[in-house]
N, C-alpha and C positions, 0 to 999 in steps of 0.2 A: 575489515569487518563486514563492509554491507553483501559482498560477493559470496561468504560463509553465512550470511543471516539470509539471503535469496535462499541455497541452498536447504539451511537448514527448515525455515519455511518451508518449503515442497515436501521435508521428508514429513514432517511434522507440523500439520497448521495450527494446533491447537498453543492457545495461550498466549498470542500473542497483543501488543499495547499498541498505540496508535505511535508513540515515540519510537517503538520499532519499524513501523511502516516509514514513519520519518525519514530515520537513516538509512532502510535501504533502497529510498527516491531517491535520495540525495547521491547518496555511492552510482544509481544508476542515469544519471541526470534527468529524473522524472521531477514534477513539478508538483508538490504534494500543501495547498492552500487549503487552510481551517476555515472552517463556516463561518459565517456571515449573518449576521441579521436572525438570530434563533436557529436555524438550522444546525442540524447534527450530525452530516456527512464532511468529508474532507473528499476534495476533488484532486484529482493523480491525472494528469497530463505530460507527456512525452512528446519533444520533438518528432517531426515529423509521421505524429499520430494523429489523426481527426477526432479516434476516441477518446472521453473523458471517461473514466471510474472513479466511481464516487463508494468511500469506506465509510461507514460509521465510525463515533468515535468514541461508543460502549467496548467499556471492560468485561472480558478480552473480547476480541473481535471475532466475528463466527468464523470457520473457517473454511467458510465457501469465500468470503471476500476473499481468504488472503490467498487460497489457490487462483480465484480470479487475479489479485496482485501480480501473483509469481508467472502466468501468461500475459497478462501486460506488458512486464517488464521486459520477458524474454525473448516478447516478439521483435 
């Protein structure tokens, strides 16, 4: 699922839920932690990445995050 939900994402960013970003961290061993302390972003961390991306976690998610997601992951 998460490798068809990556894809589908790119072709199509609109509409997607934070429980989607979920599973395709998960499928891609990214490390996807919920906020903290009031805050409203979820932070996306990857082995052997320095970078953090940080999603909000409004319905649905805009979909400049989740093209940012989908270069994240692929890099």
């Amino acid at each position: 699922m998460g490798r068809t939900t990556l894809e589908d994402m790119e072709r199509n960013p609109l509409g997607w839920r934070i429980q989607d970003v979920e599973t395709v961290c998960s499928f891609h061993d990214a490390k996807c932690v919920p906020p903290r302390g009031g805050g409203s972003h979820y932070k996306i961390s990857k082995p052997g990445k320095v970078e953090i991306l940080t999603v909000p976690f409004k319905r649905p998610i805009k979909p400049i995050y989740i093209r940012k997601l989908v270069a994240f992951l692929r890099d």
